[in-house]
C-alpha positions in Angstrom: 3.9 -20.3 -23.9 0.1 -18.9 -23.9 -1.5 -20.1 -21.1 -5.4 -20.2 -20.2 -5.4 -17.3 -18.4 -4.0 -15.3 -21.0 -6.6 -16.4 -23.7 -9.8 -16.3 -21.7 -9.4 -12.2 -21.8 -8.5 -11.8 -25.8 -11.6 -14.2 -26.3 -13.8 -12.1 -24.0 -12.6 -8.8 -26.5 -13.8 -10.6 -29.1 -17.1 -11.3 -28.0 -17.4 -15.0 -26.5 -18.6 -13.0 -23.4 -20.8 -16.1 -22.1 -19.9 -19.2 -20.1 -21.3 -22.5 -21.1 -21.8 -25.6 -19.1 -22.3 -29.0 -20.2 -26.1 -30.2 -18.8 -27.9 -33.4 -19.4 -27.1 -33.7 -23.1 -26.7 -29.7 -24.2 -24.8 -26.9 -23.5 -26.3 -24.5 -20.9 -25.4 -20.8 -21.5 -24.9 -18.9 -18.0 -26.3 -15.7 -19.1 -29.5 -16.6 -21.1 -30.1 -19.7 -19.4 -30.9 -21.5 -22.9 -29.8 -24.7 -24.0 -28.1 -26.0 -27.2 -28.1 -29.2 -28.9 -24.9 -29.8 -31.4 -26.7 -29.1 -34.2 -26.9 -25.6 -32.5 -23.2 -24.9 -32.3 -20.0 -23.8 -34.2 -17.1 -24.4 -32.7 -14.9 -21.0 -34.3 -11.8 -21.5 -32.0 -9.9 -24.3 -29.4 -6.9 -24.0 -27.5 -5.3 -27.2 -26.0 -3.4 -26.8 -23.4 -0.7 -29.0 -21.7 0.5 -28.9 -18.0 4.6 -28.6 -18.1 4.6 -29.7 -14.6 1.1 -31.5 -13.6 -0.8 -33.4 -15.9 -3.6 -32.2 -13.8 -3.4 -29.1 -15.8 -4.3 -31.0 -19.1 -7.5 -28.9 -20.7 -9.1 -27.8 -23.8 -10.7 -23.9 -24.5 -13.5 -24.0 -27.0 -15.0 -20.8 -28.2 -18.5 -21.5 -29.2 -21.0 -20.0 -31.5 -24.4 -20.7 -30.9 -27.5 -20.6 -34.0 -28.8 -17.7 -31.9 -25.6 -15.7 -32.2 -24.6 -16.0 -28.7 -20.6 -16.6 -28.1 -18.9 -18.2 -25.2 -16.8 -20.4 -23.9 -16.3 -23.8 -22.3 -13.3 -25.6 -21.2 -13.4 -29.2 -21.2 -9.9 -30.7 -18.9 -8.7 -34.0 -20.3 -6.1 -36.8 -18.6 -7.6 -37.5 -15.0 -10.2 -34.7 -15.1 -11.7 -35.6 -18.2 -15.5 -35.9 -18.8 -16.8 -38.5 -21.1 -19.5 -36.8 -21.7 -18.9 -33.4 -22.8 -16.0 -34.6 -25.0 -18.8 -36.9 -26.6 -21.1 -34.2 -27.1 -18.4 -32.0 -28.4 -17.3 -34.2 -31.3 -21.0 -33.8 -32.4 -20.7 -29.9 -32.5 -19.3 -28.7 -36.2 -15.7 -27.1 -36.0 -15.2 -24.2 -38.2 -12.2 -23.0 -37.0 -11.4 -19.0 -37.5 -8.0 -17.3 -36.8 
């Protein structure tokens, strides 16, 4: 089983070098400090992941494309740790998914 440790790294090789956080309505890139609206994003690859043991482990890896080329990831937990929010915002963001 590939966990989230083992894909962070292969996605960071291929270029989703930033981290993105989910701020008042956009997603906040950690390097540039620019935000992004959905209509901003592609969503090229997700990983869901399921805890064996703990369902605290429950969580989703996006890797994000922004208009502006910038590529990054966020990683959005589900079960207890879930955020309304983000997972709102993220069913806005277009999913062209790339393997």
């Amino acid at each position: 089983m590939t966990t989230l440790s083992q894909i962070i790294p292969k996605l960071r090789e291929r270029g989703y070098t930033d981290d993105f956080e989910y701020r008042e309505g956009s997603l906040y890139s950690m390097k540039t400090g620019k935000s992004f609206t959905p209509g901003e994003l592609v969503i090229e690859r997700f990983y869901r992941f399921e805890g064996d043991s703990n369902p605290d482990d429950m969580a989703v890896l996006y890797a994000i494309n922004t208009s502006q080329g910038i590529k990054g990831i966020i990683i959005d937990a589900y079960g207890t740790y879930d955020s309304n929010e983000l997972g709102d915002f993220l069913r806005n963001v277009e999913i062209k998914a790339i393997y």
